[in-house]
C-alpha positions in Angstrom: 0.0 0.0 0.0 1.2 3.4 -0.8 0.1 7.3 -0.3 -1.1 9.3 2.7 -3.3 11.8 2.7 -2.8 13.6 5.9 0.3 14.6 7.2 1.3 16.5 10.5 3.1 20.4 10.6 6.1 20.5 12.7 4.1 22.7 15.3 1.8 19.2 15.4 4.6 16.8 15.9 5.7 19.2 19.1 2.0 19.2 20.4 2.4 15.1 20.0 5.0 15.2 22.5 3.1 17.2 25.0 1.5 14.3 25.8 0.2 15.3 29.5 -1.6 18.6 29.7 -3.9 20.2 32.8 -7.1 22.2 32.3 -7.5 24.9 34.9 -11.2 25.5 35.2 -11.6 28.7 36.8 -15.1 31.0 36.5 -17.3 32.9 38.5 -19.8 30.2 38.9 -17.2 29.1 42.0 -18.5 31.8 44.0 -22.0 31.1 43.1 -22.6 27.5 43.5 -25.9 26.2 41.8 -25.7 28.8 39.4 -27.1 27.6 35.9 -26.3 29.5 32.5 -29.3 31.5 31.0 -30.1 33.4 34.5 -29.1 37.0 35.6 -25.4 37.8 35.5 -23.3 37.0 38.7 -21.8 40.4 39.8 -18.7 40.9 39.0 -18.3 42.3 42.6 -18.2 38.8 43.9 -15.2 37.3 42.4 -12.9 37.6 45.2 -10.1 35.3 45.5 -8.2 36.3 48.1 -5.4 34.1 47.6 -5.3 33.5 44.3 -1.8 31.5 43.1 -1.1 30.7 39.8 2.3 29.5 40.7 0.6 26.6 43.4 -1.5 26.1 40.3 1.4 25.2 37.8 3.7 23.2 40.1 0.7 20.7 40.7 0.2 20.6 37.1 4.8 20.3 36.3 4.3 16.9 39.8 1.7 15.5 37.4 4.1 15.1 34.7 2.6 17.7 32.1 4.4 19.3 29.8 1.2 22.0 29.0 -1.5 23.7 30.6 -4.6 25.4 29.6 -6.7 28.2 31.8 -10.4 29.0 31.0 -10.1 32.8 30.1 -13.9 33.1 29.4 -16.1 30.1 30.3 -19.9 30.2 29.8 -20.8 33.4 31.3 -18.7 35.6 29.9 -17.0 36.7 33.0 -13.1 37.4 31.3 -10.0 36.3 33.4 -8.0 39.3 32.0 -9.1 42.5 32.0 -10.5 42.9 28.1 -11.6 46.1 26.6 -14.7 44.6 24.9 -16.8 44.9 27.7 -16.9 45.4 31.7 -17.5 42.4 32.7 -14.1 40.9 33.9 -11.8 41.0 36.3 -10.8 44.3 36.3 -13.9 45.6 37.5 -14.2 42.5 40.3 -13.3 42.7 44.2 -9.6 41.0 43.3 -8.6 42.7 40.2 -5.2 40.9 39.2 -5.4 39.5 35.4 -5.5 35.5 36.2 -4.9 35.0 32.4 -1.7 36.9 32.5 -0.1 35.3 35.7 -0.9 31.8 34.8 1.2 32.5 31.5 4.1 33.8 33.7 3.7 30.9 36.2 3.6 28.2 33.0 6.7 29.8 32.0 8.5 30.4 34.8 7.9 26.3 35.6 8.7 25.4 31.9 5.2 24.3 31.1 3.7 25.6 27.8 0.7 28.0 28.4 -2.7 27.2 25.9 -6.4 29.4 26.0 -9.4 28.1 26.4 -11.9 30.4 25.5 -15.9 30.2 24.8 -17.4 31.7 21.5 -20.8 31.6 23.4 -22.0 32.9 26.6 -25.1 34.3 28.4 -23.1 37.6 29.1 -22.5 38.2 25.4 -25.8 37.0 24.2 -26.8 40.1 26.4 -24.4 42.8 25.6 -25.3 41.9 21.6 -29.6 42.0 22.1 -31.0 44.8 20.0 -34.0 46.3 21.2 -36.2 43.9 18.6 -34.9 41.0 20.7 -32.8 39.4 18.4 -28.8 39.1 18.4 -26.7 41.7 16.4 -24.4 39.4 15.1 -22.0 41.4 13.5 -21.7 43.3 16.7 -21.1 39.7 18.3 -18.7 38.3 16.0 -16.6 41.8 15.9 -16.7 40.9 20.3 -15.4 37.4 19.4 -12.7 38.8 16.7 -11.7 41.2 19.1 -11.2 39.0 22.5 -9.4 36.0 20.3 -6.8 38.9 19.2 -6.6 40.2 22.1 -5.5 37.0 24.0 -3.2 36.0 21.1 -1.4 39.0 20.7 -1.4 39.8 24.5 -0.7 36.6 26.3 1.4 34.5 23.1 2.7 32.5 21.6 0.3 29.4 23.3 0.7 25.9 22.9 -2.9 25.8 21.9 -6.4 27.5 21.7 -9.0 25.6 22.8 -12.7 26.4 21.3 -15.3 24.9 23.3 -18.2 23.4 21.0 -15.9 24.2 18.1 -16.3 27.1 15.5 -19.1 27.9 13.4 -17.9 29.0 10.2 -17.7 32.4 8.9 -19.6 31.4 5.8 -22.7 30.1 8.0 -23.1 33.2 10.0 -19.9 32.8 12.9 -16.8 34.9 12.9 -13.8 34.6 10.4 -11.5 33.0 12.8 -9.8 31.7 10.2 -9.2 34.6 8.6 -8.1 35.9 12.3 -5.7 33.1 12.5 -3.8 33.5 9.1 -3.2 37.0 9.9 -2.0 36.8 13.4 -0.8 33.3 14.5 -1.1 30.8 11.2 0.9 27.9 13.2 -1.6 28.1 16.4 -2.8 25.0 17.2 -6.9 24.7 17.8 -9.4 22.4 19.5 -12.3 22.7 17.8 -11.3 23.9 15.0 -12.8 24.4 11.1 -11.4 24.2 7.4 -9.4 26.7 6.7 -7.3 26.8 10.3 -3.8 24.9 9.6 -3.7 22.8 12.7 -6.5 21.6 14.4 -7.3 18.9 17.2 -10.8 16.4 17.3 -12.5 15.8 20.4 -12.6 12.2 21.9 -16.1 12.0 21.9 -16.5 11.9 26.1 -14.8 13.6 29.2 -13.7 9.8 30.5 -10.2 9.8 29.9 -10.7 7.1 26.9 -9.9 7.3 23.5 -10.9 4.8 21.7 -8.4 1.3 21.3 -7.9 2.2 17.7 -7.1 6.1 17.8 -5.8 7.4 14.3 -4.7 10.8 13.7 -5.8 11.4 10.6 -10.1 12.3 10.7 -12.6 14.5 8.2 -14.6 17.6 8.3 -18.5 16.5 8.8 -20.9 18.1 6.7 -23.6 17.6 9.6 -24.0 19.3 11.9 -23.9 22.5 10.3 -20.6 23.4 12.5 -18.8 21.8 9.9 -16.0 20.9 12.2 -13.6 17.5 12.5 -15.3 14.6 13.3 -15.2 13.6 16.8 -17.6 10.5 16.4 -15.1 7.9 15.4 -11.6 6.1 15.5 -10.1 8.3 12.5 -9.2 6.7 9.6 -5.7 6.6 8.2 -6.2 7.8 4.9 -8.7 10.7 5.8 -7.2 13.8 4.6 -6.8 15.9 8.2 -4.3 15.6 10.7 -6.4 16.5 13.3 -5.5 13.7 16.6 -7.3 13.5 19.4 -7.3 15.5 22.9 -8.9 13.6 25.6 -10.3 15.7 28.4 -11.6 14.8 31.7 -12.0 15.7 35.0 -9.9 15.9 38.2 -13.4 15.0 39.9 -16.1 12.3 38.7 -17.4 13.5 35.7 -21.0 11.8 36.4 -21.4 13.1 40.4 -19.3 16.2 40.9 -20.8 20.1 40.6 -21.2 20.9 37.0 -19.4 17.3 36.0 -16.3 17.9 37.9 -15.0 21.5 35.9 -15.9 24.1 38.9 -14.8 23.5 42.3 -17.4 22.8 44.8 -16.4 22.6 48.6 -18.6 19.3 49.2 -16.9 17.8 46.0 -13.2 15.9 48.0 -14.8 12.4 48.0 -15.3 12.8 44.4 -11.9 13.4 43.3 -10.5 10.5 41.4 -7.1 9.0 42.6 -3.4 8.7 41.2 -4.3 5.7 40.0 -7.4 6.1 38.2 -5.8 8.4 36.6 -2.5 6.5 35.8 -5.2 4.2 33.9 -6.9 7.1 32.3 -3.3 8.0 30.6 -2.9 4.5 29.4 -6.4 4.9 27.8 -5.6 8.4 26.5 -1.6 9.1 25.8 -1.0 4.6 25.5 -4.0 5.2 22.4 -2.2 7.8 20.4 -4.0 10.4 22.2 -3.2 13.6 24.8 -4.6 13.9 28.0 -5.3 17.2 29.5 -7.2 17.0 32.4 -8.9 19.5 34.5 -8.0 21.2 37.7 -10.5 23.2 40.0 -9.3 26.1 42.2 -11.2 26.7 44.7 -12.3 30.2 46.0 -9.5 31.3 47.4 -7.5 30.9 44.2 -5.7 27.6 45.1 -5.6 23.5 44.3 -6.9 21.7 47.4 -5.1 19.1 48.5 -7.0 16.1 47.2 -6.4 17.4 43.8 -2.9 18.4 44.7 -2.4 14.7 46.0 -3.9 13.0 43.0 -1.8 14.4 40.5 1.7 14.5 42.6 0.5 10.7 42.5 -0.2 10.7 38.7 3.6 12.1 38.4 4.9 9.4 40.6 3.2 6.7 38.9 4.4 7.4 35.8 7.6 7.7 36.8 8.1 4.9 38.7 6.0 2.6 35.9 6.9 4.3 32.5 10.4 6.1 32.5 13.3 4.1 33.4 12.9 1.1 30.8 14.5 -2.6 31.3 15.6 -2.8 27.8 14.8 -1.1 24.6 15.7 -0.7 21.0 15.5 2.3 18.2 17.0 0.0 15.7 14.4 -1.5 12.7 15.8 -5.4 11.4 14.8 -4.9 8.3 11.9 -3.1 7.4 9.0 -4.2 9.7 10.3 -5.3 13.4 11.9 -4.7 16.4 13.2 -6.8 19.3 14.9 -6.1 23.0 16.5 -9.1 24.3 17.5 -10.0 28.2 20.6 -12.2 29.5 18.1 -12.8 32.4 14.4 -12.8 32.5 12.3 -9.4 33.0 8.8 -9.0 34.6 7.2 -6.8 32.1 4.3 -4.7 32.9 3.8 -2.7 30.1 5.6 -2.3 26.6 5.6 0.6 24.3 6.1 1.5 20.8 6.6 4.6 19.2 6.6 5.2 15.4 8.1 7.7 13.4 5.0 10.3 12.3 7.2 13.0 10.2 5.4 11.8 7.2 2.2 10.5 8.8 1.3 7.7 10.2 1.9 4.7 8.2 1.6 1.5 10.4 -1.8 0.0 9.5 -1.5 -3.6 12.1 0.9 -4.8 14.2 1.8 -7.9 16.6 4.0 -8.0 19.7 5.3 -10.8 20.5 7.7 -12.9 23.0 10.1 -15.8 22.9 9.4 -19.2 24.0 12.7 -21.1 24.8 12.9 -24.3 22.2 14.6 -26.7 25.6 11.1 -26.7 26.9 8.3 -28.5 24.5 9.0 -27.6 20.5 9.0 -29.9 18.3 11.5 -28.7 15.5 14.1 -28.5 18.3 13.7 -24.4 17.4 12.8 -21.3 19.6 9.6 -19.9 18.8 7.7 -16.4 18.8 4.3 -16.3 20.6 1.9 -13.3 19.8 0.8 -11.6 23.3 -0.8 -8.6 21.7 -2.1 -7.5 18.3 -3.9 -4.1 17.4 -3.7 -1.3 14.1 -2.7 2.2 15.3 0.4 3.1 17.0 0.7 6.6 16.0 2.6 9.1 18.4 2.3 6.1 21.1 1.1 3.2 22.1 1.5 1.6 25.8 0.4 -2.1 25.9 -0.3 -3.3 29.7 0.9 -6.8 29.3 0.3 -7.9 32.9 3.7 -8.9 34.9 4.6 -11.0 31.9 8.1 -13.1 32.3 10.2 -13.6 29.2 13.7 -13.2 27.6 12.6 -11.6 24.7 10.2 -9.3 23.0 9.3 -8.9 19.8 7.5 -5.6 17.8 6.4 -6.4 14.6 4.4 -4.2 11.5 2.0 -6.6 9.9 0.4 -4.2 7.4 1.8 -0.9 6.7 1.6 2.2 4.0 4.9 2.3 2.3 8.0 3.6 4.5 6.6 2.9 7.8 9.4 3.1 10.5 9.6 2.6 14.1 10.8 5.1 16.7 11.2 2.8 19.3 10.5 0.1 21.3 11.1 -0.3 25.4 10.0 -2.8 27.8 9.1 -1.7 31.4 9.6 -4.1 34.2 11.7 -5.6 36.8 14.3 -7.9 36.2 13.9 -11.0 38.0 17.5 -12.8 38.8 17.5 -16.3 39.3 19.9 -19.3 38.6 19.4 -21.5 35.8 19.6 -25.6 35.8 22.4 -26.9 33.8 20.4 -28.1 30.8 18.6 -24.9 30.0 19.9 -22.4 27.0 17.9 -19.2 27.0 
């Protein structure tokens, strides 16, 4: 097989290797629990935290292991985390009046973490601001608000790792504003959640806040023609000769998504015993980042302006699991035999929990089906006197990455191998993460 359609920008291969990213969910809701969008507008007198730290914020997000963080500049009523000129309603004009949008980028770069926007193109606030005395919505004057705040954080608070649109865009041509037009004047390498033809690097949606992308995660997807958004599919697996480089960012909560205020993204005092663990969340990255996926997930401050300590402790364990599970390897190789495998040998046998494979994406991702496999020792039971290689695991994507739990498996020997492949596939790499198990051999045996 030959030929690729979609093929990632350099500024996409660097997002790739983000992996791990937290979402700082931060609104004026906090200080008005119960609130639900569509009613009167929370003053702006009562966002008041009085001990707001972006810097506590970051360093829970650099223990967790991410490498980029995102903070909700304008969330779904319109309440802006930086003092805009649009409009009055922000922080500026609130009890605290420091520009939250404008520290957190200091603190994400003062801790080496890159800094991403997550801002909403709808809101009950703007809806109001833009009503004409006939009732209906100015548009223009919306979408000039839009233009205007999107530049405005760009130009102010850039370069970001990414801008995250929150429902996705509605195109310029059906009636939404010409952030694509935006874009290609001001920042034509930003990378965009929710994004629509005519950005240059766009991200797909997962489907669900679980964590989970699906086993089968390809990086290349579509535009949709339905609904009339128009944007990259988010409904399925990708395919790999769709025409978009557009992977997949899985979001999800610090807190249980099904029981926690406003599905775990505000903070809620009553809301500890619904934080998820380090370890759930350990199995949330294999699910996300061990699928060819990132995983940003989100972080409530509370209204004070800090991370409570159950989050705090759930992702310092989420950074120590990872490190103690999936960085110092027991044996690896980033040398192909021949054209389609791999293989990391032992001199004695390894426990192996988890083995993972990376492939080489510069010109897309090629690797169609693949088997790993490991060595069983011919002394034992063969008949033809000869070693032999037994399949343990068999899948299709591999993409950026691909982490296969393989349950405290013993063996010698491991084997990677591409099955089915579009022409020039190559392998990054291939590591094994376990124990070594020492243990004295009888005479006879010759592993």
């Amino acid at each position: 097989m030959s030929g690729l359609r979609a093929k990632p920008t350099k500024e996409m291969l660097e997002w790739h290797d983000y992996e791990l990213g937290v979402f700082f969910h931060y609104d004026i809701e906090v200080f008005q629990p119960e609130y639900s969008f569509g009613e009167d507008l929370i003053p702006a007198s009562k966002w008041n935290p009085v001990k707001l730290d972006t810097d506590q914020w970051v360093r829970t997000a650099k223990a967790a292991g991410a490498r980029y963080a995102l903070i909700t500049a304008k969330h779904g009523t319109g309440f802006c985390l930086w003092p805009t000129r649009f409009h009055d309603y922000h922080v500026g004009n609130a009890s605290v009046t420091r520009d939250v949008v404008g520290e957190f980028v200091d603190s994400c770069r003062k801790y080496g973490i890159k800094p991403g926007i997550y801002y909403s193109l709808g809101s009950s606030h703007l809806d109001k601001i833009c009503m004409g005395e006939d009732g209906q919505i100015d548009i223009k004057k919306k979408n000039d608000i839009l233009l205007g705040q999107v530049e405005e954080l760009i130009t102010a608070y850039g370069p970001l790792a990414e801008f995250w649109f929150d429902g996705g865009i509605l195109r310029p041509e059906l009636g939404g504003p010409d952030i694509p037009g935006l874009l290609a004047r001001i920042a034509p390498d930003l990378i965009c959640f929710g994004g629509c033809p005519g950005i240059k690097n766009i991200l797909r949606w997962s489907g669900s806040e679980q964590g989970v992308a699906v086993p089968e995660c390809w990086s290349a997807a579509h535009f949709l023609t339905e609904p009339e958004r128009k944007n990259v599919t988010c409904d399925s697996e990708g395919d790999p000769e769709d025409e978009v480089w557009a992977p997949v960012e899985v979001d999800m909560p610090v807190r249980d998504v099904m029981f926690a205020y406003m599905g775990g993204w505000m903070y809620h005092e009553k809301d500890a015993d619904k934080t998820y663990d380090s370890e759930y969340l350990f199995e949330r990255y294999l699910t996300s980042v061990g699928r060819n996926a990132n995983l940003l997930i989100g972080c409530v401050p509370d209204t004070k302006g800090l991370i409570s300590q159950d989050q705090v402790d759930s992702f310092v364990g989420l950074g120590n699991l990872i490190n103690t599970r999936l960085t110092v390897h027991a044996g690896m190789s980033d040398k192909m035999i021949g054209k389609d495998r791999m293989e990391v040998w032992f001199d004695d046998p390894v426990d192996a929990e988890f083995a993972e494979i990376m492939e080489d994406q510069s010109d897309g991702q090629k690797v169609l089906e693949w088997i790993l496999e490991t060595r069983w020792p011919a002394y034992w039971c063969t008949k033809d006197g000869m070693d032999q290689w037994i399949p343990i695991a068999q899948g299709k994507s591999i993409g950026h990455k691909r982490i296969i739990p393989i349950g405290h498996l013993r063996g010698y020997a491991f084997r990677f191998r591409i099955l089915k492949s579009f022409d020039g596939a190559v392998l990054k790499s291939f590591r094994i993460f376990g124990k070594k198990v020492s243990m004295e051999y009888h005479e006879h045996m010759n592993v």
